[in-house]
Backbone atoms as SQL, in Angstrom:
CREATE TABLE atoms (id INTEGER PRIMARY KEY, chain TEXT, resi INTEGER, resn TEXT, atom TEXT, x REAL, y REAL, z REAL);
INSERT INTO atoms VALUES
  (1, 'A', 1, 'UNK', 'N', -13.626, 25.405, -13.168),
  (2, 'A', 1, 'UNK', 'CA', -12.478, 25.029, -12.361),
  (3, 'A', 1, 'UNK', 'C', -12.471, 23.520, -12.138),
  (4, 'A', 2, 'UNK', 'N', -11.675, 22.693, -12.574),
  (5, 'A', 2, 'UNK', 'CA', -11.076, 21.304, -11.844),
  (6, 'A', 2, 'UNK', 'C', -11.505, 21.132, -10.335),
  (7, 'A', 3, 'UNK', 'N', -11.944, 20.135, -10.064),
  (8, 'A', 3, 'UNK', 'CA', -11.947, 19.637, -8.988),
  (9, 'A', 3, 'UNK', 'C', -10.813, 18.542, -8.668),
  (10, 'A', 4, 'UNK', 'N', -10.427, 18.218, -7.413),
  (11, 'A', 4, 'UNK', 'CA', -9.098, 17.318, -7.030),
  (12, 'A', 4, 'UNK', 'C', -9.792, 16.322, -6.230),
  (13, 'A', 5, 'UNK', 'N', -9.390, 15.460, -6.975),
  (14, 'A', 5, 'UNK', 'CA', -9.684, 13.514, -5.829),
  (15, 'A', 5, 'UNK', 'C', -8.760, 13.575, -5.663),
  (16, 'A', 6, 'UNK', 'N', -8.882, 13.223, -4.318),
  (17, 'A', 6, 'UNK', 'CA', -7.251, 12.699, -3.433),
  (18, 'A', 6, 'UNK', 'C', -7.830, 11.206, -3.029),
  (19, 'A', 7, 'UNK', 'N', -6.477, 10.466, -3.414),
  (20, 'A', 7, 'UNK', 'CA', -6.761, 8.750, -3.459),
  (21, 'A', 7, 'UNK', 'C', -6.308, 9.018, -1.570),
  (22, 'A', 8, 'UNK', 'N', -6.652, 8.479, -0.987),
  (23, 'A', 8, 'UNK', 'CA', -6.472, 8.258, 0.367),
  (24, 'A', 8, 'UNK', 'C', -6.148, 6.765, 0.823),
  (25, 'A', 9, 'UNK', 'N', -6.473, 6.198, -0.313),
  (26, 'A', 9, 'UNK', 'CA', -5.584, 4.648, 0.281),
  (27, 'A', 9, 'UNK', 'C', -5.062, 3.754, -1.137),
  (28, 'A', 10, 'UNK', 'N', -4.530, 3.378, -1.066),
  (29, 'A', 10, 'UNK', 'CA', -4.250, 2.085, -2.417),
  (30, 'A', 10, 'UNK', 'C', -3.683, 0.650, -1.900),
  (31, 'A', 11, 'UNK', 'N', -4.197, -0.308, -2.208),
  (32, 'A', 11, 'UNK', 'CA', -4.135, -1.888, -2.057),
  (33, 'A', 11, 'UNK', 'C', -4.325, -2.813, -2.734),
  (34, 'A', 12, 'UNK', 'N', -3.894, -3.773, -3.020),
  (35, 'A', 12, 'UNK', 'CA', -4.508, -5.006, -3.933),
  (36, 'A', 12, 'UNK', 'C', -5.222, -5.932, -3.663),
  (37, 'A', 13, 'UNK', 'N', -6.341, -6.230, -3.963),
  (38, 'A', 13, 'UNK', 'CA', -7.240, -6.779, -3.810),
  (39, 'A', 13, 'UNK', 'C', -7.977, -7.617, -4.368),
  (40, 'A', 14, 'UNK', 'N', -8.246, -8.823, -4.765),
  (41, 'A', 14, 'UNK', 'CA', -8.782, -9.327, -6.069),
  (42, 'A', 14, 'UNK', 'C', -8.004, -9.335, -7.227),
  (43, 'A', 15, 'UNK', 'N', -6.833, -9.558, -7.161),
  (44, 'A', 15, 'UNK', 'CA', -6.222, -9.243, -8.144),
  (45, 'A', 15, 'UNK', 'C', -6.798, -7.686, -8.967),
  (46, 'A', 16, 'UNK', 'N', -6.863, -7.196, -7.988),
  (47, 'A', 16, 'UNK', 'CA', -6.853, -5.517, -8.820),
  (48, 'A', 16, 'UNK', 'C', -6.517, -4.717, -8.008),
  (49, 'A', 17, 'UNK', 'N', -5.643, -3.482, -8.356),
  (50, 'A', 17, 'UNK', 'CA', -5.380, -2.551, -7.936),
  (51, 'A', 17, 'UNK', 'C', -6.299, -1.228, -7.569),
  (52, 'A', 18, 'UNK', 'N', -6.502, -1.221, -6.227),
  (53, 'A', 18, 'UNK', 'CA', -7.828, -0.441, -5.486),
  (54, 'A', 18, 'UNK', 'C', -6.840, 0.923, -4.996),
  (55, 'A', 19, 'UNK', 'N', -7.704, 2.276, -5.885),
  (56, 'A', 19, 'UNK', 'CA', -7.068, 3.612, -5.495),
  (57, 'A', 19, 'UNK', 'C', -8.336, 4.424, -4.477),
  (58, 'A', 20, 'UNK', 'N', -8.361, 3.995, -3.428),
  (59, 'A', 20, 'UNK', 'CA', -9.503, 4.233, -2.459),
  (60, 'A', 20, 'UNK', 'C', -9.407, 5.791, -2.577),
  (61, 'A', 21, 'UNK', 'N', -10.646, 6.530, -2.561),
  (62, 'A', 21, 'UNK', 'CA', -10.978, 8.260, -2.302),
  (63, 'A', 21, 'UNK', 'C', -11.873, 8.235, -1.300),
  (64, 'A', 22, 'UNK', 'N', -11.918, 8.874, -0.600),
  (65, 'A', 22, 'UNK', 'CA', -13.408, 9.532, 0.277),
  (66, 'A', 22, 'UNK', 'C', -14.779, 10.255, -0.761),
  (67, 'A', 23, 'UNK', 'N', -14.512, 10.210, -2.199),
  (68, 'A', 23, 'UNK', 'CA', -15.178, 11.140, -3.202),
  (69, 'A', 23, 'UNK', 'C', -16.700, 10.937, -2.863),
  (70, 'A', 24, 'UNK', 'N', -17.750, 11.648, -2.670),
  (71, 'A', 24, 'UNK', 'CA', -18.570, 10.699, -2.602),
  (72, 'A', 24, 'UNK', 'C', -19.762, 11.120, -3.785),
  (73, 'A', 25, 'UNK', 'N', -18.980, 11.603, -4.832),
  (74, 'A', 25, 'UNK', 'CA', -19.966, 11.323, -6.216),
  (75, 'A', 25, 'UNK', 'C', -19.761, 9.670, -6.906),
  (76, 'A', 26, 'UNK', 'N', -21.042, 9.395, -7.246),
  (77, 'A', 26, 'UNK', 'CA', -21.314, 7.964, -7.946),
  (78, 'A', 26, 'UNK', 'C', -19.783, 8.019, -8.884),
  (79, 'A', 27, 'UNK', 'N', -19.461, 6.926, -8.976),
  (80, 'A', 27, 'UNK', 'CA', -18.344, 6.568, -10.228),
  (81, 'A', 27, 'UNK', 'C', -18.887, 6.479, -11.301),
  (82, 'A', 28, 'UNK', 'N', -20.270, 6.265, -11.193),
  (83, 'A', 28, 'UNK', 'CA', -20.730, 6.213, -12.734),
  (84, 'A', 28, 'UNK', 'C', -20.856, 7.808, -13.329),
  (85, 'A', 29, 'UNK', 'N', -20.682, 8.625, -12.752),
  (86, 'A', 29, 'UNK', 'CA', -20.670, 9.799, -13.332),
  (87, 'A', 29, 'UNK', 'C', -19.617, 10.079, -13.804),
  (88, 'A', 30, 'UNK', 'N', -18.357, 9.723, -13.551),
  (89, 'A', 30, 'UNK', 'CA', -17.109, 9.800, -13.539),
  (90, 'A', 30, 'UNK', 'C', -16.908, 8.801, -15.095),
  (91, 'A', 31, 'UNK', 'N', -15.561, 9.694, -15.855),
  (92, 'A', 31, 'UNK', 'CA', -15.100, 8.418, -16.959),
  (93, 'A', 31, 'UNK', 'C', -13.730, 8.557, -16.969),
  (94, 'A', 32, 'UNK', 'N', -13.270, 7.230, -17.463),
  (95, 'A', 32, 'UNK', 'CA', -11.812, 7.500, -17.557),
  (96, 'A', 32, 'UNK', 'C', -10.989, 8.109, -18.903),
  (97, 'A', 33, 'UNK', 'N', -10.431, 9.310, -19.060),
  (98, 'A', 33, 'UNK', 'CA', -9.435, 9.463, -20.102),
  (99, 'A', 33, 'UNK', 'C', -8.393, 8.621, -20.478),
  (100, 'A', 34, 'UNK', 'N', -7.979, 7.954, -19.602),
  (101, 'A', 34, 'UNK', 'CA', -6.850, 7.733, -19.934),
  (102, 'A', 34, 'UNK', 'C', -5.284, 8.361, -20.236),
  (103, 'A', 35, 'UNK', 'N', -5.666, 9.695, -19.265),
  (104, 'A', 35, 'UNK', 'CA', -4.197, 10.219, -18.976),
  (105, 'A', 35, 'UNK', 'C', -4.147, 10.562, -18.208),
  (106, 'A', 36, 'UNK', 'N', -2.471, 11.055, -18.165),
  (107, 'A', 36, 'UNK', 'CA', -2.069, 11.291, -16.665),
  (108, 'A', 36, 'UNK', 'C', -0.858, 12.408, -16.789),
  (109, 'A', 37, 'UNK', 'N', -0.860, 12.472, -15.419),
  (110, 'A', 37, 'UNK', 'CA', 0.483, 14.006, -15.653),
  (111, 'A', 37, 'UNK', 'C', 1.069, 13.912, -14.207),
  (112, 'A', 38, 'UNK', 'N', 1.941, 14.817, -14.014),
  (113, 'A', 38, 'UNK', 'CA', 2.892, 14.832, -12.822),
  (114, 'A', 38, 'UNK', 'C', 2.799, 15.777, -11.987),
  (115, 'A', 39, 'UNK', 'N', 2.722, 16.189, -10.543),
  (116, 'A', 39, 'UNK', 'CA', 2.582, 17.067, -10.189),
  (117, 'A', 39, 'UNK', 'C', 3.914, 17.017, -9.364),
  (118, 'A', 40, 'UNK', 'N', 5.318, 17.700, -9.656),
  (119, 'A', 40, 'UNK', 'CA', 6.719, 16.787, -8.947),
  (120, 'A', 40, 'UNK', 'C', 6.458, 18.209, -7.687),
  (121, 'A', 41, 'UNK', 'N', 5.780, 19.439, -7.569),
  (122, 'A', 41, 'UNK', 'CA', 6.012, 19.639, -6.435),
  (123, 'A', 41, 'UNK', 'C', 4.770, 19.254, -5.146),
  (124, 'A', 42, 'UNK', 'N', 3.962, 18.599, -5.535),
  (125, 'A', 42, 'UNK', 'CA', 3.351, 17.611, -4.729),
  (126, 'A', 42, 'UNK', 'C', 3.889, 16.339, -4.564),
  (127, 'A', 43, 'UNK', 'N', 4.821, 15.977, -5.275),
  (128, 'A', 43, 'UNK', 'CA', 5.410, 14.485, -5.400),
  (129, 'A', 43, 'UNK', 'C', 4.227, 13.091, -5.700),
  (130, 'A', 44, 'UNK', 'N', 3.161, 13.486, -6.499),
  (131, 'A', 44, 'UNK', 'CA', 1.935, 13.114, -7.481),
  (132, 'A', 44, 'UNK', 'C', 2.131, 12.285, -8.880),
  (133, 'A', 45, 'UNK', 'N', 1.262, 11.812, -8.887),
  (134, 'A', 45, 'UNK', 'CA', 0.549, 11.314, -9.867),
  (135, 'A', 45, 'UNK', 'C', -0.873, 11.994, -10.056),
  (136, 'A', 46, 'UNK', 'N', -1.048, 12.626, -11.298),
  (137, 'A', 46, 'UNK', 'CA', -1.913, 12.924, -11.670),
  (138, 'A', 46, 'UNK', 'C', -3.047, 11.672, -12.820),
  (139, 'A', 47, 'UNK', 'N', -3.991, 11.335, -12.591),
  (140, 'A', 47, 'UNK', 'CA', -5.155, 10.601, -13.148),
  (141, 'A', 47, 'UNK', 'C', -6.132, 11.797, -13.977),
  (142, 'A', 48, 'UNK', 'N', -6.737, 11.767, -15.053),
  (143, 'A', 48, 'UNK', 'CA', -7.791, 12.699, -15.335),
  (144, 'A', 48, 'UNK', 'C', -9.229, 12.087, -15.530),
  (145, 'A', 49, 'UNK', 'N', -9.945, 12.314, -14.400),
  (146, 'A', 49, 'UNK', 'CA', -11.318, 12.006, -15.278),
  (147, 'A', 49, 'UNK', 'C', -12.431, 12.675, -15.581),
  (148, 'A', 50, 'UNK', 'N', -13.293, 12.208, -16.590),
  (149, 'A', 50, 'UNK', 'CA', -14.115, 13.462, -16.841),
  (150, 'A', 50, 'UNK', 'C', -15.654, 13.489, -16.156),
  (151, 'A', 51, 'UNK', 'N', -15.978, 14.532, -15.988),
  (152, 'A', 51, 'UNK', 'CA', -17.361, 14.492, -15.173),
  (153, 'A', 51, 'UNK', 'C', -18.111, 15.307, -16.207),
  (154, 'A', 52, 'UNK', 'N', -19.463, 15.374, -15.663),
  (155, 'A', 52, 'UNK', 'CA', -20.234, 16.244, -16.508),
  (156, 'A', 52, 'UNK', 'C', -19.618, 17.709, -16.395),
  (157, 'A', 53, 'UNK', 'N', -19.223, 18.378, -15.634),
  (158, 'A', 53, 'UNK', 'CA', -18.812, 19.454, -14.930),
  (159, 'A', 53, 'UNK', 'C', -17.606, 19.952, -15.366),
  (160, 'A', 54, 'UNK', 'N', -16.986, 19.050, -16.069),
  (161, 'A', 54, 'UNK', 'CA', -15.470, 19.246, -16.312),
  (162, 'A', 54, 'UNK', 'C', -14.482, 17.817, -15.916),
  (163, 'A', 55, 'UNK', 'N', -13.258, 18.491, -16.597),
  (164, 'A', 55, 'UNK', 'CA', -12.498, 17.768, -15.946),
  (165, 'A', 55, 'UNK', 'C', -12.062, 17.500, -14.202),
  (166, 'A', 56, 'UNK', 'N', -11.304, 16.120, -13.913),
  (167, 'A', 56, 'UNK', 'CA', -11.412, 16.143, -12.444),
  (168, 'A', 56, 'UNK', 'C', -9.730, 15.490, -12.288),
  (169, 'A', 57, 'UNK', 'N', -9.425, 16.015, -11.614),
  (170, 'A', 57, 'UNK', 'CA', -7.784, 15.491, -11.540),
  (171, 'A', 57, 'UNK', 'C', -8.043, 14.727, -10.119),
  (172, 'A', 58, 'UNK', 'N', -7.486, 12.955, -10.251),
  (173, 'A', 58, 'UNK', 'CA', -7.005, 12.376, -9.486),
  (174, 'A', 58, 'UNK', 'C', -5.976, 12.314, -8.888),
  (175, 'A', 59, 'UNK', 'N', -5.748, 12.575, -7.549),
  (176, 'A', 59, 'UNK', 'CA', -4.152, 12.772, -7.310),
  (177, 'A', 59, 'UNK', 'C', -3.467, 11.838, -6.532),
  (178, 'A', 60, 'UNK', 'N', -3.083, 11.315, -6.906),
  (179, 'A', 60, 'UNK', 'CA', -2.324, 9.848, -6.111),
  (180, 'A', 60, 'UNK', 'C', -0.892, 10.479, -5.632),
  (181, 'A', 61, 'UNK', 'N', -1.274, 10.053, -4.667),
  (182, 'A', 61, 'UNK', 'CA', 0.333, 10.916, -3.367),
  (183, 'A', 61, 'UNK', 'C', 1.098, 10.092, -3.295),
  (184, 'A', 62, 'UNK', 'N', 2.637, 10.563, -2.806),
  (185, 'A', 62, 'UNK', 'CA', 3.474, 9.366, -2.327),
  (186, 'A', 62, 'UNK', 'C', 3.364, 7.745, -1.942),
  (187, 'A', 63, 'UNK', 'N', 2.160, 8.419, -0.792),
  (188, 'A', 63, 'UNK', 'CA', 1.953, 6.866, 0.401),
  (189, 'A', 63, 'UNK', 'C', 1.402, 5.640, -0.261),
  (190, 'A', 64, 'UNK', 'N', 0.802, 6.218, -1.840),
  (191, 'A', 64, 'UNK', 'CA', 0.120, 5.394, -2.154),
  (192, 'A', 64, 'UNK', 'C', 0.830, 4.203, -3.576),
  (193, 'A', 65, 'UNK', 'N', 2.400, 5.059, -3.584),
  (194, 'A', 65, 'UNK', 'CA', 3.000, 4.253, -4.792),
  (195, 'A', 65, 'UNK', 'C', 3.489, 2.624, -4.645),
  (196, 'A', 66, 'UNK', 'N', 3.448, 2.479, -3.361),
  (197, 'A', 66, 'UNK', 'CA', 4.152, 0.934, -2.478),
  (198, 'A', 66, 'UNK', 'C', 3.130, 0.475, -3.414),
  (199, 'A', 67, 'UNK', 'N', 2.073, 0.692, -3.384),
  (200, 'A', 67, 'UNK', 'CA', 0.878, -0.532, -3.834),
  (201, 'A', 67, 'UNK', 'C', 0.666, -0.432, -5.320),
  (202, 'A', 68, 'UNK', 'N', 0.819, 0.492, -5.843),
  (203, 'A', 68, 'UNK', 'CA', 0.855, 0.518, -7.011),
  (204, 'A', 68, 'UNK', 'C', 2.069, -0.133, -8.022),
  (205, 'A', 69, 'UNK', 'N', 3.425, -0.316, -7.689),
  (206, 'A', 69, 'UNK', 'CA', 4.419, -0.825, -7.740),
  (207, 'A', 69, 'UNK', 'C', 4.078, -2.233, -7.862),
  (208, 'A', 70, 'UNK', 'N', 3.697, -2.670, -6.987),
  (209, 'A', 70, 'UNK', 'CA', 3.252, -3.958, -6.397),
  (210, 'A', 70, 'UNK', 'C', 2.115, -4.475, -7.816),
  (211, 'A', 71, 'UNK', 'N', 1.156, -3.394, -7.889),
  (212, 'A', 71, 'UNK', 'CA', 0.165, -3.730, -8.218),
  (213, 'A', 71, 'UNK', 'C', 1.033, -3.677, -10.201),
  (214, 'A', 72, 'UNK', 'N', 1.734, -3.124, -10.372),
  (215, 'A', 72, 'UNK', 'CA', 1.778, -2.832, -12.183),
  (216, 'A', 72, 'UNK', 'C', 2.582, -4.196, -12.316),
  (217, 'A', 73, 'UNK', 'N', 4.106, -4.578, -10.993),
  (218, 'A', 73, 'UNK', 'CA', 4.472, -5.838, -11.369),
  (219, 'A', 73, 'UNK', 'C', 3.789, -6.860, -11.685),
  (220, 'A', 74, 'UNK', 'N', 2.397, -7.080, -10.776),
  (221, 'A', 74, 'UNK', 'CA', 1.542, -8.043, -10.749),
  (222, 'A', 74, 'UNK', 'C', 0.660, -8.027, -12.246),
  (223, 'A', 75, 'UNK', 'N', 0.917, -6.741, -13.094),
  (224, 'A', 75, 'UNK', 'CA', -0.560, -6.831, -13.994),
  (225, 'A', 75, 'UNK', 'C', -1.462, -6.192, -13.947),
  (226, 'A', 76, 'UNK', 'N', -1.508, -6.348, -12.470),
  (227, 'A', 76, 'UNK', 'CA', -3.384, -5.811, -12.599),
  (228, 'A', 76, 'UNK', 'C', -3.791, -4.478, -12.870),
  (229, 'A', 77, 'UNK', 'N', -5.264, -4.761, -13.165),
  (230, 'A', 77, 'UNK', 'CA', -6.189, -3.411, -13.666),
  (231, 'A', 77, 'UNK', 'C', -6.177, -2.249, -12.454),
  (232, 'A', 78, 'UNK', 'N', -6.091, -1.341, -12.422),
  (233, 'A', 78, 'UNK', 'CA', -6.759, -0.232, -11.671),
  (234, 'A', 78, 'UNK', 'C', -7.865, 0.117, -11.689),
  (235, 'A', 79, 'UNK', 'N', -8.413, 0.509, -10.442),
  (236, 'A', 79, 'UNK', 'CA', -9.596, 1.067, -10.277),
  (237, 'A', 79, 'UNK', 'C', -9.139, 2.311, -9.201),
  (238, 'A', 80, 'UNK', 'N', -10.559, 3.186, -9.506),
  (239, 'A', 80, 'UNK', 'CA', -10.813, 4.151, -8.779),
  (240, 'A', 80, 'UNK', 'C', -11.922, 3.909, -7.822),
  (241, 'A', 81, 'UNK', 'N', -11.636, 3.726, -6.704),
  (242, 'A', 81, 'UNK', 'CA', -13.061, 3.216, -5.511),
  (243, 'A', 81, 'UNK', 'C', -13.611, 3.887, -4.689),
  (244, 'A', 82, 'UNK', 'N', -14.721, 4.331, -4.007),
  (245, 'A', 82, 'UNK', 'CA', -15.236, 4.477, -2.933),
  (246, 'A', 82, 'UNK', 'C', -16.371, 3.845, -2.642),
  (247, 'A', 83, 'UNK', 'N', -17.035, 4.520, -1.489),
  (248, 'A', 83, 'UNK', 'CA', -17.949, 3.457, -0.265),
  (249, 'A', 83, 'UNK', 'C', -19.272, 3.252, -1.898),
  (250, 'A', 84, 'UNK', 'N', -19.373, 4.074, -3.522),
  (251, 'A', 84, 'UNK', 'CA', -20.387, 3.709, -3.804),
  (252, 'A', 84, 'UNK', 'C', -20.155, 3.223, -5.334),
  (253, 'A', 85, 'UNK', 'N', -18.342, 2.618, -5.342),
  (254, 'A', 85, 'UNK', 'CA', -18.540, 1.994, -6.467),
  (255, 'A', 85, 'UNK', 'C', -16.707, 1.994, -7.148),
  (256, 'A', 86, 'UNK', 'N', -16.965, 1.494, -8.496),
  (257, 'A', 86, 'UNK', 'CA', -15.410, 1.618, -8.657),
  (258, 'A', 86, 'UNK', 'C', -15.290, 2.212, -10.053),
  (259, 'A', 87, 'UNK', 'N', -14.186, 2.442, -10.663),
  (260, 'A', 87, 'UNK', 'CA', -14.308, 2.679, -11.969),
  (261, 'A', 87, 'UNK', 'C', -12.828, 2.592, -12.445),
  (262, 'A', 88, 'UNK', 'N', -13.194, 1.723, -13.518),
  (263, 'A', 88, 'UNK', 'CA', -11.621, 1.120, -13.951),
  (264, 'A', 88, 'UNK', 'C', -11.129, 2.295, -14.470),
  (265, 'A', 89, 'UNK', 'N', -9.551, 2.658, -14.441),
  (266, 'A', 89, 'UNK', 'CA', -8.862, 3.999, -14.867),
  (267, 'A', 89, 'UNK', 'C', -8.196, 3.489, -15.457),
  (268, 'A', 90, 'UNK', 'N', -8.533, 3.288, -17.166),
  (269, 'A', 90, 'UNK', 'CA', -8.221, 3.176, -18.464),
  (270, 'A', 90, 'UNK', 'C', -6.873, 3.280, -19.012),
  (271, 'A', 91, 'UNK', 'N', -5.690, 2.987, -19.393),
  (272, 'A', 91, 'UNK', 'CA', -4.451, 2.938, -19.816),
  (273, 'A', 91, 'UNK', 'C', -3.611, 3.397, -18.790),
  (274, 'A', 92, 'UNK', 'N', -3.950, 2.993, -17.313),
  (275, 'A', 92, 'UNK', 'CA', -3.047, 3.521, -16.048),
  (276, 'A', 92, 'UNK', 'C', -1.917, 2.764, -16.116),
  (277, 'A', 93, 'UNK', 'N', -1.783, 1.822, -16.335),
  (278, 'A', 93, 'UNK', 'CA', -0.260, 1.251, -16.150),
  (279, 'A', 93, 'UNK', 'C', 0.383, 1.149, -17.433),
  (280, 'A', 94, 'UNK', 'N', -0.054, 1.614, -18.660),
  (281, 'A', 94, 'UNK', 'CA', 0.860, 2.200, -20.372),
  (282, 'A', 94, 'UNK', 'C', 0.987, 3.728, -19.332),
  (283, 'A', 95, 'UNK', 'N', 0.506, 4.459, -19.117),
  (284, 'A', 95, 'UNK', 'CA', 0.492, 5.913, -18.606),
  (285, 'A', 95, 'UNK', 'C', 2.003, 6.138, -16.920),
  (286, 'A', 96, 'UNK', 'N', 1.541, 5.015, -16.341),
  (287, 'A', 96, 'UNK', 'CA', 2.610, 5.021, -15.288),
  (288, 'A', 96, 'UNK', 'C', 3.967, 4.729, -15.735),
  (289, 'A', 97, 'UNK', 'N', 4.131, 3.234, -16.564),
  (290, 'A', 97, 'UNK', 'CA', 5.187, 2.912, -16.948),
  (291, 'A', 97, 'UNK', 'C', 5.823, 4.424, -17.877),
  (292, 'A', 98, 'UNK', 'N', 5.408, 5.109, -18.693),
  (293, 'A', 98, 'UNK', 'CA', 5.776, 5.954, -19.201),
  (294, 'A', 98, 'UNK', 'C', 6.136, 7.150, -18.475),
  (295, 'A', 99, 'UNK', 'N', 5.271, 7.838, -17.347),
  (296, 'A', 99, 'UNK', 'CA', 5.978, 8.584, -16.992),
  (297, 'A', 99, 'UNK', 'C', 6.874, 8.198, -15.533),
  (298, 'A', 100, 'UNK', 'N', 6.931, 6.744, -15.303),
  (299, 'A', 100, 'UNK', 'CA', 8.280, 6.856, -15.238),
  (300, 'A', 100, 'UNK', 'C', 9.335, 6.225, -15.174),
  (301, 'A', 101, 'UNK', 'N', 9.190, 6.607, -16.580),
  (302, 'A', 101, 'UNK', 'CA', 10.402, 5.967, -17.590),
  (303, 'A', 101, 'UNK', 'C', 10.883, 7.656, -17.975),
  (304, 'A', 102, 'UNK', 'N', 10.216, 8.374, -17.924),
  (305, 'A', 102, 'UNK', 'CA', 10.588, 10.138, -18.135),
  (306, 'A', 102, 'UNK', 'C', 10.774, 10.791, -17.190),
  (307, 'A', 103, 'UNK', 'N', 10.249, 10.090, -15.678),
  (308, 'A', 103, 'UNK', 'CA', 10.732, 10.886, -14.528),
  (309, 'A', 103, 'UNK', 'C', 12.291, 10.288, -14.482),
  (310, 'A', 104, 'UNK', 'N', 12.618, 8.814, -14.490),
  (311, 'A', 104, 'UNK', 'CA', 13.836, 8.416, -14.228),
  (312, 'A', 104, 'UNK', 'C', 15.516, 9.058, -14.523),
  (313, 'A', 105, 'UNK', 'N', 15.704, 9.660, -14.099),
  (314, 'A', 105, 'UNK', 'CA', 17.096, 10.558, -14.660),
  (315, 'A', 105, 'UNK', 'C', 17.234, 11.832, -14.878),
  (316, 'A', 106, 'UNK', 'N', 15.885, 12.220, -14.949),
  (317, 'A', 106, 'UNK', 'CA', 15.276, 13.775, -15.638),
  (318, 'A', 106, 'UNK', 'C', 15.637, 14.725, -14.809),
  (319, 'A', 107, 'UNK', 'N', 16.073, 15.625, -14.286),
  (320, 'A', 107, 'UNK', 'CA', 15.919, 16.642, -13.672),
  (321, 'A', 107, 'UNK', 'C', 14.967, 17.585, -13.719),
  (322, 'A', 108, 'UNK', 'N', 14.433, 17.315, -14.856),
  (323, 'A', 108, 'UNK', 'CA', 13.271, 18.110, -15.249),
  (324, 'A', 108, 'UNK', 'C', 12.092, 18.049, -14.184),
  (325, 'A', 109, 'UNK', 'N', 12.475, 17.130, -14.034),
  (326, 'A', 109, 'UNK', 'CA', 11.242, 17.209, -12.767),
  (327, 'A', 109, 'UNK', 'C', 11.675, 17.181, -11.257),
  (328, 'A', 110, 'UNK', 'N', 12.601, 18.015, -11.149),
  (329, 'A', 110, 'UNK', 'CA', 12.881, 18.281, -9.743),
  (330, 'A', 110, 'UNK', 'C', 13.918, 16.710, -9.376),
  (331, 'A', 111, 'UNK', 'N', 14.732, 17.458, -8.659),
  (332, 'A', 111, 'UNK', 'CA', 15.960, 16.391, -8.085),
  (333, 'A', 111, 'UNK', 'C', 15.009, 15.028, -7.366),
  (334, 'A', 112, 'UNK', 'N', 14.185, 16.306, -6.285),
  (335, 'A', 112, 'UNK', 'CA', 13.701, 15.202, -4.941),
  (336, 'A', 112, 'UNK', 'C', 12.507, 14.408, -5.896),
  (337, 'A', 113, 'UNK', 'N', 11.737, 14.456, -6.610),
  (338, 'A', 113, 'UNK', 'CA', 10.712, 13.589, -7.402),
  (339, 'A', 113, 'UNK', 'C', 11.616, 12.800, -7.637),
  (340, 'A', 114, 'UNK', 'N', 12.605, 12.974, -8.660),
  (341, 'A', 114, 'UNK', 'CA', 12.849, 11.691, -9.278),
  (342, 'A', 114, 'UNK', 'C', 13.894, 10.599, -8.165),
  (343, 'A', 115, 'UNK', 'N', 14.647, 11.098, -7.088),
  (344, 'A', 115, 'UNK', 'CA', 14.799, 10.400, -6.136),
  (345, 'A', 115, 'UNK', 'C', 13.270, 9.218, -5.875),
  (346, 'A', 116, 'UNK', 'N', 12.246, 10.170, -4.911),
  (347, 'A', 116, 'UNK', 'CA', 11.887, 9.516, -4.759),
  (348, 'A', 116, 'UNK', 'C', 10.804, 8.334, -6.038),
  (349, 'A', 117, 'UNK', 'N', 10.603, 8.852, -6.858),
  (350, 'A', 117, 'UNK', 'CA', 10.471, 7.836, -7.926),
  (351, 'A', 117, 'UNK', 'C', 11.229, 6.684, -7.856),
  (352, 'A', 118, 'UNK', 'N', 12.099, 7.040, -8.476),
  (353, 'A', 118, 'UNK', 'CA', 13.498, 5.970, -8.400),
  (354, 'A', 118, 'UNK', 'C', 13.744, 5.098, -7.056),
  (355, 'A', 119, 'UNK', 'N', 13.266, 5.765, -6.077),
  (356, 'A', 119, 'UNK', 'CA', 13.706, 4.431, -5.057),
  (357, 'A', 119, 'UNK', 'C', 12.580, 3.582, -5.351),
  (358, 'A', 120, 'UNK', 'N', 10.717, 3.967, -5.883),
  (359, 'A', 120, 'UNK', 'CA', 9.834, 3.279, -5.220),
  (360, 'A', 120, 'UNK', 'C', 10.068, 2.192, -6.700),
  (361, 'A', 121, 'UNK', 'N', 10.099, 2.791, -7.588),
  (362, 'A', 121, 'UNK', 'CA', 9.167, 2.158, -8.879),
  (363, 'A', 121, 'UNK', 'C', 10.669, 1.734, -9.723),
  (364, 'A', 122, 'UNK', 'N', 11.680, 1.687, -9.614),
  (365, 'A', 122, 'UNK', 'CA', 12.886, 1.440, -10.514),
  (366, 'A', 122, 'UNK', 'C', 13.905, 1.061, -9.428),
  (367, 'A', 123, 'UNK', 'N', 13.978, 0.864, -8.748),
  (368, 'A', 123, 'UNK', 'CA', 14.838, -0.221, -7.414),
  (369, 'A', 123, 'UNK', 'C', 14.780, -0.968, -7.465),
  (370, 'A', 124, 'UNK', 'N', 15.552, -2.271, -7.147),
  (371, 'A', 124, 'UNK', 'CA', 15.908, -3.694, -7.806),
  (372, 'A', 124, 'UNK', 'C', 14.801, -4.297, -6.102),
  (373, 'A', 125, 'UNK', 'N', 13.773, -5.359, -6.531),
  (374, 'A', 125, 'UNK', 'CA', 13.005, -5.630, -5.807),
  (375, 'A', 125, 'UNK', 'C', 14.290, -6.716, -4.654),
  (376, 'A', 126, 'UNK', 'N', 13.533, -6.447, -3.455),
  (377, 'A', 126, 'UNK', 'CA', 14.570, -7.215, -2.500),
  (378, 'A', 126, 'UNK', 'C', 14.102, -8.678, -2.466);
């Protein structure tokens, strides 16, 4: 069975984009795939990484897209962080820009997702 990281904070920092968890396995156990998926009735971002154990789905929630927005205009790298380390998450912003560029218009993924998509990540910056 999958286990679920829930990012509990995101910020920029150092010029990098910090997806804070409470997780408290080492990051070095952790690797990055480099994909991602949608979860539109959580209103998610899905991250995958792999552990010895299996796969582990990262789930980045609503609260946390302000910074990420912020953070893909700017460039920067992502990481995955807690209190014992970080771990860069590998083709996250080729993976974001894409899905959503496929959430944008889609119905496919539920009316209210792509609303709120569309206001955070495709709204003309003020």
């Amino acid at each position: 069975m999958s286990k679920k990281i829930l990012v509990t904070d995101a910020k920029i920092e150092n010029d990098e984009l910090l997806l804070n968890t409470d997780l408290e396995t080492e990051m070095t156990r952790l690797s990055a795939t480099g994909q991602m998926l949608v979860d539109s009735d959580q209103f998610s971002f899905i991250y995958i990484v792999d552990h010895e154990e299996g796969y582990q789905y990262v789930t980045i929630p609503e609260a946390a897209w302000g910074a990420i927005q912020r953070g893909l205009q700017a460039g920067h790298e992502a990481f995955l962080t807690n209190a014992g380390g970080k771990l860069k998450l590998e083709s996250f912003r080729g993976e974001m820009e894409y899905l959503i560029e496929n959430i944008t218009g889609n119905s496919n993924y539920g009316e209210e997702m792509v609303t709120k998509v569309e206001q955070v990540f495709t709204a003309p910056s003020a």
